[in-house]
SEPA-888157 format. One line per 5 residues: number of its first residue (from 1); their letters; for each residue x, y, z of N, C-alpha, C, O. Coordinates in steps of 0.02 Angstrom, whole numbers, plus 32768, in hexadecimal, padded with zeros to 4 digits. Layout:
NUM = A = X Y Z X Y Z X Y Z X Y Z | ...
END
This chain:
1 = XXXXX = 8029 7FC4 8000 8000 8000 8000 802B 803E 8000 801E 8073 7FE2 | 8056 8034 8020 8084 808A 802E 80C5 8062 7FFB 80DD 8029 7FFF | 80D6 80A1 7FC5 8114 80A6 7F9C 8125 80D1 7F91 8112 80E4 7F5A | 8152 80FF 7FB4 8170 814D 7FA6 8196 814E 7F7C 81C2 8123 7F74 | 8189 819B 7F48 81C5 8197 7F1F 81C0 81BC 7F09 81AE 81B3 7ECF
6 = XXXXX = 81D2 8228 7F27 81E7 824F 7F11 823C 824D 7F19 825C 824D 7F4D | 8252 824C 7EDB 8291 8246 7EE1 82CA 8277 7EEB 8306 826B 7EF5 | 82A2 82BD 7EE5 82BA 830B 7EFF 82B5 82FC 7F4E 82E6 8301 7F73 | 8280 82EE 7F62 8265 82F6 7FAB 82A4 82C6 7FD1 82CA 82E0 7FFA | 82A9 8287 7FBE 82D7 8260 7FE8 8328 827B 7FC4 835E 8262 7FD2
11 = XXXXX = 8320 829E 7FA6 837B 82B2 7F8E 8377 82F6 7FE1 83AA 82FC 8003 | 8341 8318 7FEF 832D 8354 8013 8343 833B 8054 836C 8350 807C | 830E 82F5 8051 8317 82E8 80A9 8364 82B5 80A5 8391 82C1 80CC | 8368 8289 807F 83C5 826C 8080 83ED 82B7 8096 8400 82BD 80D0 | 83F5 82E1 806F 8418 8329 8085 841D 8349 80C5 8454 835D 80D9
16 = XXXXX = 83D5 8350 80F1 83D3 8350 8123 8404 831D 8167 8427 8328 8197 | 83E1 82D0 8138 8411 82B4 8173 8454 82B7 8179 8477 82AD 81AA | 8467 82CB 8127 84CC 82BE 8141 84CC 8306 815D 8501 8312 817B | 84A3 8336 815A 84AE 8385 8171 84B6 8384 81C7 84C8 83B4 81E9 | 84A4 833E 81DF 8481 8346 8232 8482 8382 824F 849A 8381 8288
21 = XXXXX = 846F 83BC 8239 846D 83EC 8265 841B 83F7 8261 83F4 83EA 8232 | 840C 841A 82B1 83BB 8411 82BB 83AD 845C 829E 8374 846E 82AD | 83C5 847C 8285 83A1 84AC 8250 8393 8487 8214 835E 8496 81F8 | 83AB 846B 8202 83A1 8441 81BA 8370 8424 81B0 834F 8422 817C | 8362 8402 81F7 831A 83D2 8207 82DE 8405 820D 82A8 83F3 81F5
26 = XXXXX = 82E3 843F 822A 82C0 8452 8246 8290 8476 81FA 8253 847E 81FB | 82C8 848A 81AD 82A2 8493 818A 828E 8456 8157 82AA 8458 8120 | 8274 8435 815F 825C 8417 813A 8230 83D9 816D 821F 839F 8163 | 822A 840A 81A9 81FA 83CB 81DE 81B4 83F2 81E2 81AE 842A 81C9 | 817A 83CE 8208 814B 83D7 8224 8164 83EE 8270 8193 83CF 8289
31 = XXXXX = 8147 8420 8291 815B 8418 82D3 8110 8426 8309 80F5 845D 8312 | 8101 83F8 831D 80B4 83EE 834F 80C0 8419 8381 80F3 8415 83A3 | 80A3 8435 8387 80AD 8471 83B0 8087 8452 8404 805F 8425 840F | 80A4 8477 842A 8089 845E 8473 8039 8485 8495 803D 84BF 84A9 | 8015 8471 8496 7FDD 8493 84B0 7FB5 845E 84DF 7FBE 8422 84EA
36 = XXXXX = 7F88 8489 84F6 7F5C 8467 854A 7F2C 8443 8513 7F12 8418 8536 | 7F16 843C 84DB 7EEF 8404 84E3 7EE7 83F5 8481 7EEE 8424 845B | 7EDD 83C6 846F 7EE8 83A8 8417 7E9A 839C 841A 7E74 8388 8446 | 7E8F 83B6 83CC 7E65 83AF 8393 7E68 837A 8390 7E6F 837B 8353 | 7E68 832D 83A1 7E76 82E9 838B 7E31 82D7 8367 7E2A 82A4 8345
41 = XXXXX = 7E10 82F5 836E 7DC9 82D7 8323 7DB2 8311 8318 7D75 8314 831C | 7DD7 8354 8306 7DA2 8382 82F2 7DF3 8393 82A9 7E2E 838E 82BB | 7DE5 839F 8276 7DFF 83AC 823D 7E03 8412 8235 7E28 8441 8227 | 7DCC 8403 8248 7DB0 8462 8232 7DBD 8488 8287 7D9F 84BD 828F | 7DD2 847B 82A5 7DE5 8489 82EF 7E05 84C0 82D8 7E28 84CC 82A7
46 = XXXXX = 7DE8 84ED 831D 7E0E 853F 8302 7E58 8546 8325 7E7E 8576 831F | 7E63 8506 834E 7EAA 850A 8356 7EE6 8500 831D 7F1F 8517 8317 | 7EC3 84DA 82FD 7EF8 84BA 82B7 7F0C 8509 8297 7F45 850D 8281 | 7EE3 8547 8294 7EF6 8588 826C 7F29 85B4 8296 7F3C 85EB 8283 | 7F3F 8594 82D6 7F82 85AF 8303 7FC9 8599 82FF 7FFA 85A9 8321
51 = XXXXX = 7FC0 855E 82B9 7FFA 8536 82AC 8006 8540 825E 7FDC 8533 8233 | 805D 8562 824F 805B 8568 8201 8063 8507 8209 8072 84DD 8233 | 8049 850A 81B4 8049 84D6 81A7 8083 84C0 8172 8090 84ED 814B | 809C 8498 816B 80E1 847B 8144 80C2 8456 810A 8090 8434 8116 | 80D5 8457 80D6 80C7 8447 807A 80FE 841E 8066 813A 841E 8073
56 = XXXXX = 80D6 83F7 8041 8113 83BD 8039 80E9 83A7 7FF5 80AD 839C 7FF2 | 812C 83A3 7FAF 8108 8378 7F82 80F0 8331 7F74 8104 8306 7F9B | 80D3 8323 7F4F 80A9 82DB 7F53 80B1 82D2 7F12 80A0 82FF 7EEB | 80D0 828A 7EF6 80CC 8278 7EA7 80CB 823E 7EA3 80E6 8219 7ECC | 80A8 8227 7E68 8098 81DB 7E63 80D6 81A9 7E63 8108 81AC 7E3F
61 = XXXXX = 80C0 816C 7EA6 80FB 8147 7EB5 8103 8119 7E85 80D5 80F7 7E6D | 8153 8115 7E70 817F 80EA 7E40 819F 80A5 7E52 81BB 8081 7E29 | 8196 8094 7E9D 81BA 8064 7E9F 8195 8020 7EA5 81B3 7FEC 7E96 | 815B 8020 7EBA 8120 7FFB 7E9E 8105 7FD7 7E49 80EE 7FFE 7E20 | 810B 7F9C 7E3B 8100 7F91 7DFD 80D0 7FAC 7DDB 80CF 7FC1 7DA2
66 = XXXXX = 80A3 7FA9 7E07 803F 7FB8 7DEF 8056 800F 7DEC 804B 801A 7E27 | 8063 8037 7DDC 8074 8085 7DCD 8035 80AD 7DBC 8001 8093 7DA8 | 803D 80F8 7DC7 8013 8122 7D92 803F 8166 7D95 8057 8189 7DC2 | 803E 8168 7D53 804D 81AF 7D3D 8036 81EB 7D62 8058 8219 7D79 | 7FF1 81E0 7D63 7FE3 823F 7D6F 7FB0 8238 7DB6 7F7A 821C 7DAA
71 = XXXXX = 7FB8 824B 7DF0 7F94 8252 7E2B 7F5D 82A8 7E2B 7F57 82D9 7E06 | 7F46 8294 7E5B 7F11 82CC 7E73 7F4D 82FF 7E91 7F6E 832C 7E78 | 7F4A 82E2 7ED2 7F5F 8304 7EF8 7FBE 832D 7EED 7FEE 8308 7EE5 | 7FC4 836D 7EED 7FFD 8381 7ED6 803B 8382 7F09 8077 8378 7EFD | 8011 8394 7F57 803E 83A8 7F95 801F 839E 7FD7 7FE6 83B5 7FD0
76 = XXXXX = 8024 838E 8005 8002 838A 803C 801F 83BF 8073 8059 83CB 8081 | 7FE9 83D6 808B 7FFC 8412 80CE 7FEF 83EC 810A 7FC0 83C5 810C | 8027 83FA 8150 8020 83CC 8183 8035 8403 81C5 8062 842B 81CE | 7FF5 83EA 81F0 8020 840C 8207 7FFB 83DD 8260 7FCB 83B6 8260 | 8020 83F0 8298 802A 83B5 82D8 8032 83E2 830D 805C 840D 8306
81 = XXXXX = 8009 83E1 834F 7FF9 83F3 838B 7FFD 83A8 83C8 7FE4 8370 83C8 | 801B 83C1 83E8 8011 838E 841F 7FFD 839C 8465 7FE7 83D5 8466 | 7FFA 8380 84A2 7FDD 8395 84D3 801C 836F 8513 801A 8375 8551 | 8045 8352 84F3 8072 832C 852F 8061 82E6 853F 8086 82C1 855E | 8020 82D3 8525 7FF1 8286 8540 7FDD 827E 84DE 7FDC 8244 84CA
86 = XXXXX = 7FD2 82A7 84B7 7FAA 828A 8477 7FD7 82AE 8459 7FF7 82DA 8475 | 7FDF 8298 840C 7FE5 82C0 83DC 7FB9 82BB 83A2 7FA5 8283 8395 | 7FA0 82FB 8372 7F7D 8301 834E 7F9F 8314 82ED 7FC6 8343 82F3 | 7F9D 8309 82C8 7FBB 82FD 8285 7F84 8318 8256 7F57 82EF 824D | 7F7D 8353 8235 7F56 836E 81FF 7F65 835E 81BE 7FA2 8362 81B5
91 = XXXXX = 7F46 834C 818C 7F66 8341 8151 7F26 836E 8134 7EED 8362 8146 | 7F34 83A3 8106 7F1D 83BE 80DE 7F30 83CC 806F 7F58 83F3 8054 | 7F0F 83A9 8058 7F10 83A9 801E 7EBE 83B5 7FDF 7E81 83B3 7FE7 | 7EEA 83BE 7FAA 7E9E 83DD 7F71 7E87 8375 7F68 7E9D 833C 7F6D | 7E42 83A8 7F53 7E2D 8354 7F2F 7DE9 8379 7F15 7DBE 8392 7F38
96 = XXXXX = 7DEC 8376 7ECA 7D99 838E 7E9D 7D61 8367 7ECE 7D30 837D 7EEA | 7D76 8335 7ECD 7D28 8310 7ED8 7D1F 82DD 7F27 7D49 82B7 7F3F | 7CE0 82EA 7F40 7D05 82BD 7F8F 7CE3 827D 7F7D 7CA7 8284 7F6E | 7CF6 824A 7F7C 7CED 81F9 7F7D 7D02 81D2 7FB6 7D29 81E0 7FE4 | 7CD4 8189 7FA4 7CD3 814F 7FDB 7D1F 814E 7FF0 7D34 8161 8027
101 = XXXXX = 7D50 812D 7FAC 7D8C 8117 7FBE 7DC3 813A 7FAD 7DF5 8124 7F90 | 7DB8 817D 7FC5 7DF3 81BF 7FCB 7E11 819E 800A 7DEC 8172 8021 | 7E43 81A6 8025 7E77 81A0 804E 7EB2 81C7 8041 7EC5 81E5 800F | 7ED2 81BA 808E 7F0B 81E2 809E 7F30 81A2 80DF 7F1E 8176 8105 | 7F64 81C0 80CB 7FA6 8184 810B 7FDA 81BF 810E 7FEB 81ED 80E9
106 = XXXXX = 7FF0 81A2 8163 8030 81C1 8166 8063 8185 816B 804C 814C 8164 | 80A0 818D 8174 80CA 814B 8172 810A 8178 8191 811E 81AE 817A | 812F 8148 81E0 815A 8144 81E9 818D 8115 8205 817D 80DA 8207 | 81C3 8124 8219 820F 80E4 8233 81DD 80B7 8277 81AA 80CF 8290 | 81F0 808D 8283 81E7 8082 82AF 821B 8057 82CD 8238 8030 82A8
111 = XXXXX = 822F 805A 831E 8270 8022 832E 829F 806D 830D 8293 80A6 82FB | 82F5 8028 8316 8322 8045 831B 8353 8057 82DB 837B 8084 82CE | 833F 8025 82C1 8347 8011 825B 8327 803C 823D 82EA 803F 8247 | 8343 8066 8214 8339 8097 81CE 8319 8064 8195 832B 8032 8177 | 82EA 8088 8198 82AE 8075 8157 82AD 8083 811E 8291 80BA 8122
116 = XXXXX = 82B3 807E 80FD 82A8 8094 80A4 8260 80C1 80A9 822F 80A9 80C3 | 8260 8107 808C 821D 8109 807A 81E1 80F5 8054 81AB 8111 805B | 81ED 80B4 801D 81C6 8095 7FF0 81CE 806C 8036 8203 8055 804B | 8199 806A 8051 816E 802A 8082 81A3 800A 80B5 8194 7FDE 80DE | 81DA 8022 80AD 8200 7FF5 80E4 8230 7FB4 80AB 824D 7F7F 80B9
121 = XXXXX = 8228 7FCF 807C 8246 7F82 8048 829C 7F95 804C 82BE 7FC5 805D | 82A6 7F4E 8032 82FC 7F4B 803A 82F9 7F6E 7FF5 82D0 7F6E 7FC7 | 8327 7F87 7FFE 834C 7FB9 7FCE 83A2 7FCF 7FB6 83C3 7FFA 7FD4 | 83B7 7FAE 7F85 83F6 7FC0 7F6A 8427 7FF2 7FA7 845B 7FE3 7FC3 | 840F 8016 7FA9 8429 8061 7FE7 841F 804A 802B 8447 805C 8056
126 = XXXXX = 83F3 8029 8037 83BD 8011 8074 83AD 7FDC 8080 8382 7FCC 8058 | 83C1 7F97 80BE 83B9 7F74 80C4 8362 7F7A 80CB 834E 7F50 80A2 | 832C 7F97 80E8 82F5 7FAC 80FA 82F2 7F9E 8148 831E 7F84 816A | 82B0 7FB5 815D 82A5 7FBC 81A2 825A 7FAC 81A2 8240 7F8F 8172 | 8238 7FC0 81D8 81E9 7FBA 81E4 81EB 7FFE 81F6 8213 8025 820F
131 = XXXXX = 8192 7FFF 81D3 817A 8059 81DE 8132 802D 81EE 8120 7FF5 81DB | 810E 8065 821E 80DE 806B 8236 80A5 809E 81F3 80B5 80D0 81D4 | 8069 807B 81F1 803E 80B7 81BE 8007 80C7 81E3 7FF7 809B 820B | 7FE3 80FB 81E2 7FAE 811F 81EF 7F83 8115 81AD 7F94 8128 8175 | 7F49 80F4 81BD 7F29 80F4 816E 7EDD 80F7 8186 7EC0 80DE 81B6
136 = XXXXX = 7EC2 8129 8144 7E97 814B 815A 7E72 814F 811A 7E87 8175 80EF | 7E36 8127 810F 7DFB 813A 80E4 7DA9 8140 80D7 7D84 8110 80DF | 7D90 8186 80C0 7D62 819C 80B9 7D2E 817D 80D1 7D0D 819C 80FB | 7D17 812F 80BC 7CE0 8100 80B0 7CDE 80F1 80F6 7CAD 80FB 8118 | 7D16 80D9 810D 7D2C 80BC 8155 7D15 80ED 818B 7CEE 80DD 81B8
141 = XXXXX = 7D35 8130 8184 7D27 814D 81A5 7D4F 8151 8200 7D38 816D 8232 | 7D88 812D 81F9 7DA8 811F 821B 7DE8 8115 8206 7DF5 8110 81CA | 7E20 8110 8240 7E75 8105 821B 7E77 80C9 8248 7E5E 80BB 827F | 7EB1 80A0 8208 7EC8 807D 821B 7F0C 8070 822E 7F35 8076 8200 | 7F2E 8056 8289 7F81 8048 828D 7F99 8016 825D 7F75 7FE6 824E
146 = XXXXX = 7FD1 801D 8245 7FDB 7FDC 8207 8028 7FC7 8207 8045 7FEC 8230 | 804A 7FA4 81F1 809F 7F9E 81FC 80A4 7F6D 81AD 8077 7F4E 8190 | 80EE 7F77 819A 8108 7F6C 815B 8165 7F60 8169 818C 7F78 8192 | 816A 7F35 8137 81BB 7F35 8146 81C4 7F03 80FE 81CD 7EC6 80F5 | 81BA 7F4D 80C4 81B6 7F22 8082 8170 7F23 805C 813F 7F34 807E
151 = XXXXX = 8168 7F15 8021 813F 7F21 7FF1 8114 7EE0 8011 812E 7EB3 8032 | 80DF 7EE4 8005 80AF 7EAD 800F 80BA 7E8A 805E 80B8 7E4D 8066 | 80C2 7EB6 8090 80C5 7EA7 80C9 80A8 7EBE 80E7 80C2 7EC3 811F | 8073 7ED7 80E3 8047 7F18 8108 801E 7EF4 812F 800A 7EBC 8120 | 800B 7F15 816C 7FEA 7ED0 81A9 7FC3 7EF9 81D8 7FE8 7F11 8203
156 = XXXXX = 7F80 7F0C 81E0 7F6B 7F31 8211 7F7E 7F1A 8247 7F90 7EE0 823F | 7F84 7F31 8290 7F9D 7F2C 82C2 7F51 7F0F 82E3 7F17 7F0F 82CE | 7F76 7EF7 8327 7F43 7EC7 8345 7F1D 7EFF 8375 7EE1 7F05 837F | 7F3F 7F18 8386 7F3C 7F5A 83B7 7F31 7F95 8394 7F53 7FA3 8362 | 7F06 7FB8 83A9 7EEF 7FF4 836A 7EFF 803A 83A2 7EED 803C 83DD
161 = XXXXX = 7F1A 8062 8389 7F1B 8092 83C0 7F1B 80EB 8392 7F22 8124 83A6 | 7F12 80D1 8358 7F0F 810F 833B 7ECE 8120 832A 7EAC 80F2 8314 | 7EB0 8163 8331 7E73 8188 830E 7E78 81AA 82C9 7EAE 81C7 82C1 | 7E51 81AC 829C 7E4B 81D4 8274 7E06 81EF 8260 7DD3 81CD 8262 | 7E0B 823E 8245 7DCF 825F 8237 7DB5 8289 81F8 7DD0 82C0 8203
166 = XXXXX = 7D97 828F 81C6 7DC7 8297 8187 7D78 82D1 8178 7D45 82B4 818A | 7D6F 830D 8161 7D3A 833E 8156 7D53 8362 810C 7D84 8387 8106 | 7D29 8351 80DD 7D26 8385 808F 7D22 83BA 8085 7CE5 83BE 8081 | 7D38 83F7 807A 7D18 842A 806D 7D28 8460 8031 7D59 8483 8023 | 7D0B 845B 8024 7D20 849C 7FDC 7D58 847B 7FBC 7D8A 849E 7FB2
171 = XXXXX = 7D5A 8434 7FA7 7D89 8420 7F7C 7DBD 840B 7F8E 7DE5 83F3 7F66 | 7DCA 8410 7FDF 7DE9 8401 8005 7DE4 83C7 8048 7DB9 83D2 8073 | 7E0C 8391 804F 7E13 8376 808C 7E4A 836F 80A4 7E83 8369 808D | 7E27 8373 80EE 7E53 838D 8135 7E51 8343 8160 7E1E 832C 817B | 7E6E 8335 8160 7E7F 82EA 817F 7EB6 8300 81B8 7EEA 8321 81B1
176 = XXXXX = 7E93 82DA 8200 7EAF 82E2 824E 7EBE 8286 824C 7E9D 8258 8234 | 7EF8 828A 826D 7F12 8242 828E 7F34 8259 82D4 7F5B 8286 82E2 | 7F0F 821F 82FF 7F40 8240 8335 7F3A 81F2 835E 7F1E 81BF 8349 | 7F55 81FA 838C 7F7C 81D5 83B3 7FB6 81D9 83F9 7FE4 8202 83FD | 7FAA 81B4 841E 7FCB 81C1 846B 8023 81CC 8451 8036 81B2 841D
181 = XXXXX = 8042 81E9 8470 807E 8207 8469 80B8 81C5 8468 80EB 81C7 8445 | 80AA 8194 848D 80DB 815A 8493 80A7 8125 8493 806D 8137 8488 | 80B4 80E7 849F 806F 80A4 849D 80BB 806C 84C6 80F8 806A 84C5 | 8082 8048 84E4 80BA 8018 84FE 80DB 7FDD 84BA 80FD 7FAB 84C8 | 80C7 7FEF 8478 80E3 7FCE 8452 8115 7FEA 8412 810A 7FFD 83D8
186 = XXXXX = 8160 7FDE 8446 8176 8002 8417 819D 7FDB 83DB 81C7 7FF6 83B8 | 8188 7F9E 83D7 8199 7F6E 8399 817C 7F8A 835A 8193 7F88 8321 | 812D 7FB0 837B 80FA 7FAF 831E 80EC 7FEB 832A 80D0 8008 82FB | 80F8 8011 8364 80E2 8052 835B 8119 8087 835E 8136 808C 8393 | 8124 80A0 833F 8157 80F9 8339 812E 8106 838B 80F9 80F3 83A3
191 = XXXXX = 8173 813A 83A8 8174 815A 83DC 817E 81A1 83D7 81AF 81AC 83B3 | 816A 81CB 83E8 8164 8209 8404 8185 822E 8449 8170 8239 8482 | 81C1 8239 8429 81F0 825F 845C 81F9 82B3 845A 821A 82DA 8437 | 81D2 82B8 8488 81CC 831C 8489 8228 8328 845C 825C 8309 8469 | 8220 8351 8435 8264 836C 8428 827D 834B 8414 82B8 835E 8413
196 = XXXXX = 8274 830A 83F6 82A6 82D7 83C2 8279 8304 8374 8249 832A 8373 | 82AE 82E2 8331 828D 82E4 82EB 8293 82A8 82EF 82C1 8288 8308 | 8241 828A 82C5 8237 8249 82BA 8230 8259 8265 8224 8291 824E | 8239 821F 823D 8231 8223 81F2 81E0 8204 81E2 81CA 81CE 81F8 | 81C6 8226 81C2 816E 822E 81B9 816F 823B 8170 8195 8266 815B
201 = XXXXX = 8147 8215 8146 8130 8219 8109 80FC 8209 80F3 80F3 81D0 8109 | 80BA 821F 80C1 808A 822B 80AE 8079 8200 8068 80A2 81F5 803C | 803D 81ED 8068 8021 81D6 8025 7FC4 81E5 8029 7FA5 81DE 805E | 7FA8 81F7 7FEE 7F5A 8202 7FDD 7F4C 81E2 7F92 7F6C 81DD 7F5F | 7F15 81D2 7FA4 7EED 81AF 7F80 7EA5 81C3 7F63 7E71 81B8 7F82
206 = XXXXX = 7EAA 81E1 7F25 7E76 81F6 7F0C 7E31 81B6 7EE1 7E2A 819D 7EA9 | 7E14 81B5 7F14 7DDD 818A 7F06 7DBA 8192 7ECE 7D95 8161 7ED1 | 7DAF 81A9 7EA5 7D73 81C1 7E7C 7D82 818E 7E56 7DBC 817A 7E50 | 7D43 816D 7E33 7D42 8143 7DF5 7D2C 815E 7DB4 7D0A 8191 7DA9 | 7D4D 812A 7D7E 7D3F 812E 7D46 7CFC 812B 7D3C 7CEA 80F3 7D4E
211 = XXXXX = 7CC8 814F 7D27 7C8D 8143 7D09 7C8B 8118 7CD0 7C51 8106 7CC3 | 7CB2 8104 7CAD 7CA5 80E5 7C72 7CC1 8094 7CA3 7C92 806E 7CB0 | 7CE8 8086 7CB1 7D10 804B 7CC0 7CE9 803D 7D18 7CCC 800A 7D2C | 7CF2 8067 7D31 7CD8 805C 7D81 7D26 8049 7DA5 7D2D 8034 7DDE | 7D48 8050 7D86 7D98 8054 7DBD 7DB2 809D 7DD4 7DB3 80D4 7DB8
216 = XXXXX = 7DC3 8088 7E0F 7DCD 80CD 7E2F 7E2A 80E2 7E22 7E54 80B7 7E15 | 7E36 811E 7E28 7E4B 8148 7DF4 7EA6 813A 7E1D 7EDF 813A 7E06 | 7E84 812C 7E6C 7ED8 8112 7E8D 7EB3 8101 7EBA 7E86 8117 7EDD | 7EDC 80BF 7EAC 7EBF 809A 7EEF 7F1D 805C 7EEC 7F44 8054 7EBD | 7F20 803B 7F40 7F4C 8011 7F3C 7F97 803E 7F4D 7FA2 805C 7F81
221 = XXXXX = 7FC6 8039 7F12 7FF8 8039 7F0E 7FF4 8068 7ED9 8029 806B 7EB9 | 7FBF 8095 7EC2 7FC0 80BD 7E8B 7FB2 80FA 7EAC 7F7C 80F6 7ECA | 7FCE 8133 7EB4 7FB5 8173 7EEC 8003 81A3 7EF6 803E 819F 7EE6 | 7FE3 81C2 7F0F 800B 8203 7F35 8042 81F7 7F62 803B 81E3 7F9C | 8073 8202 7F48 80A8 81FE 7F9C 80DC 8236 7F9B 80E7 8260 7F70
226 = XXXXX = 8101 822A 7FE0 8129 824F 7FD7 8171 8234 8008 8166 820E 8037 | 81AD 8247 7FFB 81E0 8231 801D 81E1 8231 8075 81AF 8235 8099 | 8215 822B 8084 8212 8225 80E5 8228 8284 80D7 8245 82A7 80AD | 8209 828A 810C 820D 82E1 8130 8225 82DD 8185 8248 82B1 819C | 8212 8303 819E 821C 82FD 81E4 81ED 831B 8213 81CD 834B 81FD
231 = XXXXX = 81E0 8305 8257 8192 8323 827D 81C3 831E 82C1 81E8 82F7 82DF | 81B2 8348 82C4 81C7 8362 832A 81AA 837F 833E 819B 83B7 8328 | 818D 835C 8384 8150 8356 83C4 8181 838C 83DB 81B4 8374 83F5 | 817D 83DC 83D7 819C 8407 840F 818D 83FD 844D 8154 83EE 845E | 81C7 8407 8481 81D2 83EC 84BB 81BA 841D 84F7 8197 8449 84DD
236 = XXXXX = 81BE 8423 8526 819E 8458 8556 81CF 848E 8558 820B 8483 8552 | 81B6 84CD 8562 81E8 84F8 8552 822A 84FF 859C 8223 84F2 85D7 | 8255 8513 8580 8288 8500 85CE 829B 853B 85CF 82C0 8551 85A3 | 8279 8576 861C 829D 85AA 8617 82BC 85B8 863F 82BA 85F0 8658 | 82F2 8576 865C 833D 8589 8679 8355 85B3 865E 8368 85DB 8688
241 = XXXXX = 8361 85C7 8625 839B 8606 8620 836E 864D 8635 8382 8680 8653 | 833A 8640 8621 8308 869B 863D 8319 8690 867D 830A 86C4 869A | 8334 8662 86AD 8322 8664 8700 835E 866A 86FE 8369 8688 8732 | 83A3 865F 86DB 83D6 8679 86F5 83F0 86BC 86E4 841E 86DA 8700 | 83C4 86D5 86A5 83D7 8720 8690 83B4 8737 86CC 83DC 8758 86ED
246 = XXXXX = 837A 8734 86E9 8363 8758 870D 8397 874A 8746 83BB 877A 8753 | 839F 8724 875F 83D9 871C 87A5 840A 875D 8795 840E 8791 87B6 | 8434 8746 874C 847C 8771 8744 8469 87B4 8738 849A 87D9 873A | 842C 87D4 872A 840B 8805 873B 8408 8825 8770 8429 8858 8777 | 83EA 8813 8796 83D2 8819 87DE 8410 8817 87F9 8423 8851 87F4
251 = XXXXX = 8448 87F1 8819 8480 87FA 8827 84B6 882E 881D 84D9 884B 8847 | 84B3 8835 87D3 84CC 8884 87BA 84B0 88BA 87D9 84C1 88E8 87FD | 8470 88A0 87B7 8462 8903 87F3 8469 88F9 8840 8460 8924 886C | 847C 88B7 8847 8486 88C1 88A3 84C4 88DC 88B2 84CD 890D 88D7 | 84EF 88BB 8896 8539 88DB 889B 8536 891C 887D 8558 8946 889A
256 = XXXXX = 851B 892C 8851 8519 896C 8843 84F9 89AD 8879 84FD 89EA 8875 | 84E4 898E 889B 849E 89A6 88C7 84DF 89B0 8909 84F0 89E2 892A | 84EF 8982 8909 8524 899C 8948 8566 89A9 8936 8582 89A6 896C | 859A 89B8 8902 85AF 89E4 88F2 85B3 8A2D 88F0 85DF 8A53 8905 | 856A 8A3A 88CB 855A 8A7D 88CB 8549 8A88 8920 856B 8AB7 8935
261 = XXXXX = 8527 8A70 8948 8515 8A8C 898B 8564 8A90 89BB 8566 8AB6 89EB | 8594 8A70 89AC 85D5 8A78 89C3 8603 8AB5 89AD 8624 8AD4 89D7 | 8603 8AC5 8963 85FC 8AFA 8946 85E3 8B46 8972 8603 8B77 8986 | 85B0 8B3A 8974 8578 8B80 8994 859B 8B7D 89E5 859C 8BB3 8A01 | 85B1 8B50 8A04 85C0 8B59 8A4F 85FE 8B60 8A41 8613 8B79 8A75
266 = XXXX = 862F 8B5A 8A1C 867E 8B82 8A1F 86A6 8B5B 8A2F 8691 8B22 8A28 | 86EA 8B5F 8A48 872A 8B2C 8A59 8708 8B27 8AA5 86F6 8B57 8AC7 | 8704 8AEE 8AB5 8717 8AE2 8B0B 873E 8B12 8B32 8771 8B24 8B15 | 8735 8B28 8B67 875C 8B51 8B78 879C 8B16 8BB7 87CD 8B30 8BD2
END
């Protein structure tokens, strides 16, 4: 089901990693911002308009045999709030028409092994790894937790711990996934560490069918994707250094404070 393969996008994020510096990550990541409480089933939530949102392109995946040339969807907008206990995942993209079997997935690493972004498959460059998917469609009306390690390995999980909530509007859907910040399973599930970058990548699925044939237009291994990016759960803010400027503050003008009053009373006699 998941086969990534913008090949700009992963030359973008490969670049990043030999760059390891966390400015590097930081442009080309999602970053979930910290707040008292997540949108986890509302899409149109007026909190989501307090977060810029991050754009990422989407082009029909190549490394899959079953292929298609030309997708719906051009780019997906994302953008992630958390609360310290949940995190919440927006995916916003165009789509003309809203249908049964439109969908959207997110896909990331999971464990300690580097994943390929086509599904976790071994790869020339890449021994492969296992990624965790978020999968999420229209008809269903619900998301599903899922794990992969390779083409035709895709396996819903026994344990379901993810939500999804998906609302149309004006040509547009806004698709929410969210989910507890860590899970006691960290074999099939990605973890959520305030202030780590985790690698996160995207695929959509434009449902609409052929009127003449009755096959729908991407479905499977035929759809939207896009390379690994990066998402960081911002961490609580730490304002040790404001409490020590204020100390070395406050101290200065103390010594200063009795200086000058030694000053005004003259030499000892």
């Amino acid at each position: 089901m998941w086969c990534l393969g913008v090949v700009a996008g992963a030359a973008v994020a490969a670049g990043v990693v030999a760059s390891g510096g966390v400015w590097a990550q930081e442009s080309v990541s999602i970053r979930a911002m910290l707040v008292k409480s997540v949108p986890a089933d509302d899409p149109t939530a007026s909190a989501w308009n307090s977060v810029t949102a991050s754009q990422f392109p989407l082009s029909p995946q190549v490394h899959w045999p079953t292929r298609i040339l030309e997708v719906t969807a051009k780019d997906v907008k994302v953008r992630g709030l958390h609360d310290g206990k949940q995190v919440a995942i927006l995916l916003e993209y165009d789509d003309p028409t809203q249908d049964p079997d439109d969908a959207a997935a997110i896909e990331f690493m999971v464990g300690d092994k580097k994943a390929h972004f086509a599904h976790g498959q071994p790869m020339a460059q890449m021994e492969g790894g296992a990624v965790n998917i978020w999968f999420w469609k229209n008809k269903d009306a619900k998301a599903l937790d899922m794990n992969a390690k390779g083409f035709g390995t895709l396996k819903v999980q026994d344990q379901q711990d993810v939500k999804g909530k998906g609302v149309y509007q004006d040509g547009k859907w806004k698709v929410v996934f969210s989910r507890a910040l860590t899970t006691g399973d960290a074999e099939h599930d990605t973890q959520f560490q305030p202030g780590e970058f985790i690698n996160i990548a995207f695929a959509v699925w434009d449902g609409k069918k052929d009127p003449a044939s009755g096959d729908l237009k991407e479905k499977g291994s035929q759809k939207a994707v896009s390379s690994w990016w990066y998402f960081r759960a911002e961490p609580t803010p730490d304002y040790t250094s404001y409490f020590y400027a204020l100390l070395a503050i406050g101290l200065a003008a103390g010594f200063e404070f009795v200086v000058i009053r030694k000053l005004r009373k003259g030499p000892s006699a």
